[in-house]
C-alpha positions in Angstrom: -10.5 35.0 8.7 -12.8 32.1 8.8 -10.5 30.2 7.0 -7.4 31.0 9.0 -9.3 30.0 12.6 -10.6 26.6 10.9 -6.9 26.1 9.6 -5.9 27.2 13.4 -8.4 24.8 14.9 -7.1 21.8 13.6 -3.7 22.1 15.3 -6.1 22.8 18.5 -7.6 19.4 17.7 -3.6 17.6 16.6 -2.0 19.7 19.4 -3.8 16.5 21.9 -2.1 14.1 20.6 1.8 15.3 20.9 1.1 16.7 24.4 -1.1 14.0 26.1 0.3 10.9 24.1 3.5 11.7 22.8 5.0 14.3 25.5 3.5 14.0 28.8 0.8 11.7 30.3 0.9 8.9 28.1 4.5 8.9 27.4 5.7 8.9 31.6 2.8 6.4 32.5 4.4 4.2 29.8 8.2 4.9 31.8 6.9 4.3 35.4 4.5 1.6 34.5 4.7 0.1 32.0 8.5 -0.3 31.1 10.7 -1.8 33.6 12.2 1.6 35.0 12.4 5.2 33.5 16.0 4.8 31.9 14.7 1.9 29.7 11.2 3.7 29.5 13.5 6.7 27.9 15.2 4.4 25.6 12.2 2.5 24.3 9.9 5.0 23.6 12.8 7.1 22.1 13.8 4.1 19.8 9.8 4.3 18.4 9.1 7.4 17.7 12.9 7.3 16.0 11.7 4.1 13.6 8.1 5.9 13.2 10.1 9.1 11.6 12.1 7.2 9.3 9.1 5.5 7.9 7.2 9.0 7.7 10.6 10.0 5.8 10.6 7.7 3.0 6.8 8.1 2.6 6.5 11.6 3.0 7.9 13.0 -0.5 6.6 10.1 -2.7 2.7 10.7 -1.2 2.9 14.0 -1.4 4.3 14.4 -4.9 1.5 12.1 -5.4 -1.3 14.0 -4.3 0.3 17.1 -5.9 -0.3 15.0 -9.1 -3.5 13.4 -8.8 -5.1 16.3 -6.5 -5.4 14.1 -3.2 -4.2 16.3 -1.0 -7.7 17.4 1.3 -8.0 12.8 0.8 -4.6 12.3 2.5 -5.0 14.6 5.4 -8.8 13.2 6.2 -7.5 9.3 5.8 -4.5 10.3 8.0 -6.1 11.8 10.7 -8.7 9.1 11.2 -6.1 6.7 11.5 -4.3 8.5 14.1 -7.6 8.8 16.0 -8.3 5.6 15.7 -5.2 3.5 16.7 -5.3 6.4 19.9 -8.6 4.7 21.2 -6.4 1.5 20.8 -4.0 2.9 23.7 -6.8 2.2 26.0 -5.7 -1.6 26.3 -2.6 -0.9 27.5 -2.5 -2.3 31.2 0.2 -1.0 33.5 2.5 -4.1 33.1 5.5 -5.0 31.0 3.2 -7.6 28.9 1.8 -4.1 27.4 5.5 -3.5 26.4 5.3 -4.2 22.9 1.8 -4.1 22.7 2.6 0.0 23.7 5.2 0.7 21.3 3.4 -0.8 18.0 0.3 0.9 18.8 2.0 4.2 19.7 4.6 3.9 16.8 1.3 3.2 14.3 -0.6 6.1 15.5 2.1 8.4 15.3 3.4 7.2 11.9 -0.3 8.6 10.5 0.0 11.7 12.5 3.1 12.8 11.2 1.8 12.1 7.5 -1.4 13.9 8.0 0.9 17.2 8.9 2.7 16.7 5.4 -0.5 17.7 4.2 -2.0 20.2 6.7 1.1 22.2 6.3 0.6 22.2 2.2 -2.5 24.1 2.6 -1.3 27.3 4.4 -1.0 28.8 1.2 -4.9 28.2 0.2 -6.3 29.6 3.4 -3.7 32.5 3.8 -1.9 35.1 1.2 2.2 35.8 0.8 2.0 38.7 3.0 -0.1 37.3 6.0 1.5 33.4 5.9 3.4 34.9 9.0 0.8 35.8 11.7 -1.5 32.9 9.8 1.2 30.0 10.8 2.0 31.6 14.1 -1.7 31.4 14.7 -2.3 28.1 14.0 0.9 26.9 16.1 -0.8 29.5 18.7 -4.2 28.1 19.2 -2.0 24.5 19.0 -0.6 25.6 22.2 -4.2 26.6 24.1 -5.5 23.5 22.5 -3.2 21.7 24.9 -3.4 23.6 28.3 -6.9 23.4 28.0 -7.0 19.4 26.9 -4.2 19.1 30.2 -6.7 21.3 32.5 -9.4 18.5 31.7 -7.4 15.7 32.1 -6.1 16.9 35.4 -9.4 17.9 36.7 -11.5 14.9 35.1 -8.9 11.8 35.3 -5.7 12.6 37.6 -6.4 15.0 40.2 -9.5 13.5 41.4 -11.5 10.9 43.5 -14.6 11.0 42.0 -13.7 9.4 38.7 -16.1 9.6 35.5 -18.3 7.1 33.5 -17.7 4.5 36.2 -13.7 4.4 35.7 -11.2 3.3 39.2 -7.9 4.2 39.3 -7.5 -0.3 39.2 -5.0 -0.5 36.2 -4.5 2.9 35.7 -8.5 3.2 34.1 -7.6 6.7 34.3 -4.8 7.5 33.0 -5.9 5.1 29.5 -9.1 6.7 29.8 -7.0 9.9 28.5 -6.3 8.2 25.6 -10.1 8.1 24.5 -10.5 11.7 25.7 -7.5 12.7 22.9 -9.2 10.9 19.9 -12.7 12.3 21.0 -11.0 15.9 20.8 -8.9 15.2 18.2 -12.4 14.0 15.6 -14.1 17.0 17.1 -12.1 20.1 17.0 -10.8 18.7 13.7 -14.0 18.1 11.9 -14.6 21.9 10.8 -11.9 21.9 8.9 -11.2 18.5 7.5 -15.3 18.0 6.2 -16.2 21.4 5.8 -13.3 24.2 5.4 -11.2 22.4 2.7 -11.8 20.9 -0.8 -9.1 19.5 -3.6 -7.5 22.0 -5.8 -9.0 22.4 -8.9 -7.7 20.0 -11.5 -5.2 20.9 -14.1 -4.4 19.4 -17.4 -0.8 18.1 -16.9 0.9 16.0 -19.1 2.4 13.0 -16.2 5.6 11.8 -17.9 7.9 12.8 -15.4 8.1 10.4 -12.2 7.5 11.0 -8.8 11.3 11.1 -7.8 12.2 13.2 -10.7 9.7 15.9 -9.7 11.2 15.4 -6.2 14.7 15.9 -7.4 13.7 19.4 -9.3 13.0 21.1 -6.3 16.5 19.9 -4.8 18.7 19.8 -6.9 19.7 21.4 -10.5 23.8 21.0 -11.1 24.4 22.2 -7.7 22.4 22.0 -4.1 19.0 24.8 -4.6 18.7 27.2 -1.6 15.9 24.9 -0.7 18.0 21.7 0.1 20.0 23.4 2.2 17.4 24.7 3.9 16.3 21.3 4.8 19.8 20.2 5.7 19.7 22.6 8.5 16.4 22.7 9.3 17.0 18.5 9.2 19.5 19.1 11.8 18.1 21.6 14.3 14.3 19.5 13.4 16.2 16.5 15.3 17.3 18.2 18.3 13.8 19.5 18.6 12.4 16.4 18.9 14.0 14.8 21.1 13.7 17.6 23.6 9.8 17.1 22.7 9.5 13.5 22.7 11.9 13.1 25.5 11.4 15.9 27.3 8.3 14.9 29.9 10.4 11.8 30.8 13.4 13.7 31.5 11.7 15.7 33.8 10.7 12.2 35.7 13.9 10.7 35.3 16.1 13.6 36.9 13.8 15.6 38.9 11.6 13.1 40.1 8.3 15.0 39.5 5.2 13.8 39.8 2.1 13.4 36.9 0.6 16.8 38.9 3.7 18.5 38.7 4.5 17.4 34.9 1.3 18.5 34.4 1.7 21.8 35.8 5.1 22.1 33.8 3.3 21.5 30.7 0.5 24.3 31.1 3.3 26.8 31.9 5.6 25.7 28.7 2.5 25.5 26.4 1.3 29.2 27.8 4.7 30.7 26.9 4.9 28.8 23.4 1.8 30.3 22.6 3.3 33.8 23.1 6.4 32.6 21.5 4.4 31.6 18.2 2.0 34.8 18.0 4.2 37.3 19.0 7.3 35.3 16.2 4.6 35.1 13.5 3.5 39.0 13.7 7.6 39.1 13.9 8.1 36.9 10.7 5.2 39.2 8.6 7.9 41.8 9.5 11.7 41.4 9.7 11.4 37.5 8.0 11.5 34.0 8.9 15.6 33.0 9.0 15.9 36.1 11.9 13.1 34.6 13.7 14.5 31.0 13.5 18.2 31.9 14.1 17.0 34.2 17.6 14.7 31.3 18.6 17.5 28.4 18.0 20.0 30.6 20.0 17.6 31.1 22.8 16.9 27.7 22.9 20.5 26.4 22.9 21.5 28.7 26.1 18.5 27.7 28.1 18.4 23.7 27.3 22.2 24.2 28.4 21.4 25.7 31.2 18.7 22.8 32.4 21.8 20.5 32.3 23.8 21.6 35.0 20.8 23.3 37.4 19.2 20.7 40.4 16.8 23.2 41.4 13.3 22.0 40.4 11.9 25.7 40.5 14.8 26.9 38.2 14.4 23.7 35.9 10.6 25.1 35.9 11.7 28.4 34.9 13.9 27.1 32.0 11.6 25.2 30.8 9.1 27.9 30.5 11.7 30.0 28.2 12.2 26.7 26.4 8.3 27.1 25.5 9.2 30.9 24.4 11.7 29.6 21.5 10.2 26.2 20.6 6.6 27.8 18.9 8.4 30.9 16.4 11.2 28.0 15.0 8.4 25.5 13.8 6.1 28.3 12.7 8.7 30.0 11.1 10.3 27.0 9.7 6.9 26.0 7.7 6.8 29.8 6.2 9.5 29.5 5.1 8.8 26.7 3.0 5.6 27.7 1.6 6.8 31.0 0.3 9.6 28.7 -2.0 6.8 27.1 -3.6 4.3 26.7 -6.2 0.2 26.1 -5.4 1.4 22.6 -7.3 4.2 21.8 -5.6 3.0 22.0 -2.1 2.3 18.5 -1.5 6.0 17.4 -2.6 7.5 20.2 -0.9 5.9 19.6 2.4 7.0 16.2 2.0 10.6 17.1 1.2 10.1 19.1 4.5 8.6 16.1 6.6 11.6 13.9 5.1 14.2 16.5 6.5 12.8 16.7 9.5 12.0 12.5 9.8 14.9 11.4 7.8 16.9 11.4 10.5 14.3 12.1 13.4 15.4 9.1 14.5 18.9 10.7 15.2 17.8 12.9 17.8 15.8 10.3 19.9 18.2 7.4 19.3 21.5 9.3 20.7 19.2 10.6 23.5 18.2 7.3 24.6 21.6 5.6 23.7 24.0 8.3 25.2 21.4 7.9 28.3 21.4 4.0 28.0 25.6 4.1 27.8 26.1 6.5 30.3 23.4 5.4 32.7 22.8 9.4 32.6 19.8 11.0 31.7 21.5 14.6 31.6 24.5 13.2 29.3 21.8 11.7 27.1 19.7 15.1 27.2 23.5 16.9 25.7 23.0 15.4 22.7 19.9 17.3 21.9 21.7 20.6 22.0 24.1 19.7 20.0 22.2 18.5 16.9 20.8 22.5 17.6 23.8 24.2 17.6 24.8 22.0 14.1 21.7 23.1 12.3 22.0 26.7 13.4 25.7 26.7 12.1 24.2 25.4 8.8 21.2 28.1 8.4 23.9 31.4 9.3 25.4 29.9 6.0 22.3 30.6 3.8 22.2 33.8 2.1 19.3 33.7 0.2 16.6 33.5 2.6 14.5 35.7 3.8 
């Protein structure tokens, strides 16, 4: 169990990055002030993280069959996250003004680029902390406390930096002190809550005698492909597809909210408390779920659910309903990422989780730039934030169509 909550703990400490940098706070102060107007803001930051997943795509498969090899999997996931937490604390430079513009992006592209690795490598170690028959509730778990992690880092950031007049450690409100201050609070969390787990909970697999005369991409191309497509490529097609159309609804999804319903930091704050309390429901109750009846139900129930509701945001103009929607958004989002990495983990070997995870990274960066980039395009085009936000569903609906077509998983 011990090993489980550290292994839990560090998606706590992670979970502060995508929610104050990538999704909310950071990501609207850089629409409203620091890009010339929340359309543009949209487009920028969605062209970023796009270029940022690519990278993490071509990386992804070649470091981890590395580390598979070479037993550098516990090295890649400490380097990684320090990186992240470092280039964060860089954020704090970035002045409300457009001659932060590019300054912004490389710093927030950089960060994220080393975040998205160090998951490759987080996620190849649910097997080592958890057993076939529990990977379920032990995934779901780990996305669980994920979601706590970032009501509670929101709470503080509310009550410490935004919703205050009595500011901390001598900050103003002059330049937005607070709001970059936020940015230092992250990689303080991030080091903290992370530190059980990457210095003390995990250690390298114990070496085997292997004789290395196969390459990297050879190794890589096993687990895809043997005279036909393996169940497991086509798992990562659809999950590739539907991966997209998450994230853009994640990355995109706080300035949305701005863009077409006008809220303020408070109330996008408020929204994201409420959408991170139901996604933590969402991903205990689908891992118990997944222990029981499998992880393709769970996915294909969650992507459906997520579809109707991310429809249904499109055409409402009511901020309470939006609210509500989003919530049940939160429900669906938790169970199809959990589910997603079980699924995974139980296709493969204690040696080939590094190269699988990075397979898994790669279908779910190679084109991660697809869901952002029609986003911000469609929205650039159209001058239409809800036109731009259609695309997201659609990339969905595509992967879901794909997954119904897999027999063979469970």
């Amino acid at each position: 169990m011990k090993k489980i909550f550290n292994f839990a703990l560090y998606d706590f400490a992670n979970s502060a990055f995508t929610t104050i940098i990538i999704t909310f706070i950071f990501a609207t102060y850089f629409a409203k002030q620091i890009a010339p107007n929340p359309v543009m803001g949209q487009s920028y930051w969605g062209w970023t993280i796009g270029i940022t997943g690519f990278l993490v795509a071509i990386i992804g498969p070649i470091a981890g069959s590395f580390a598979d090899k070479n037993n550098r999997i516990v090295f890649f996931i400490r380097c990684f996250s320090l990186l992240c937490i470092f280039f964060t604390t860089l954020l704090w430079f970035s002045k409300p003004s457009q001659s932060y513009l590019l300054y912004t992006l490389l710093i927030v592209g950089i960060a994220n680029l080393f975040y998205e690795l160090s998951l490759i490598f987080y996620n190849s170690l649910l097997k080592d902390i958890s057993h076939n028959k529990n990977l379920g509730k032990s995934s779901g778990f780990g996305f669980a406390l994920g979601y706590v992690g970032g009501i509670i880092i929101l709470l503080i950031s509310i009550k410490l930096f935004i919703d205050t007049e009595n500011l901390p450690f001598g900050l103003t409100k002059e330049n937005s002190q607070n709001i970059r201050a936020i940015t230092l609070l992250v990689s303080f969390w991030f080091l903290i809550f992370a530190s059980p787990f990457l210095f003390f909970e995990i250690k390298e697999r114990s070496k085997k005698t292997t004789k290395k005369t196969s390459t990297y991409f050879s190794e890589i191309k096993k687990l895809i492909w043997n005279k036909k497509l393996s169940v497991l490529a086509k798992f990562l097609i659809a999950r590739m597809l539907y991966a997209d159309g998450l994230n853009a609804i994640i990355v995109m999804g706080g300035i949305f909210a701005v863009g077409v319903f006008n809220l303020e930091i408070k109330e996008l704050l408020k929204l994201s408390i409420l959408m991170n309390i139901t996604a933590f429901a969402g991903a205990f109750i689908g891992g118990i779920i997944n222990d029981k009846y499998g992880s393709k139900l769970v996915i294909i129930f969650s992507l459906i659910g997520l579809i109707f509701s991310s429809t249904a945001i499109l055409f409402t103009s009511s901020v309470s309903t939006f609210f509500l929607l989003a919530s049940i958004n939160g429900l669906f989002i938790g169970p199809i990422q959990s589910a997603s990495r079980v699924v995974i983990t139980s296709m493969l070997n204690s040696n080939n989780q590094g190269k699988g995870f990075g397979l898994f990274s790669m279908s779910g960066k190679l084109t991660s730039f697809l869901g952002p980039l029609l986003v911000s395009t469609v929205t650039f085009l159209t001058d239409s934030q809800r036109i731009g936000f259609s695309a997201a569903i659609i990339l969905l609906l595509a992967g879901l169509i794909i997954l119904l077509s897999i027999k063979k998983i469970n």
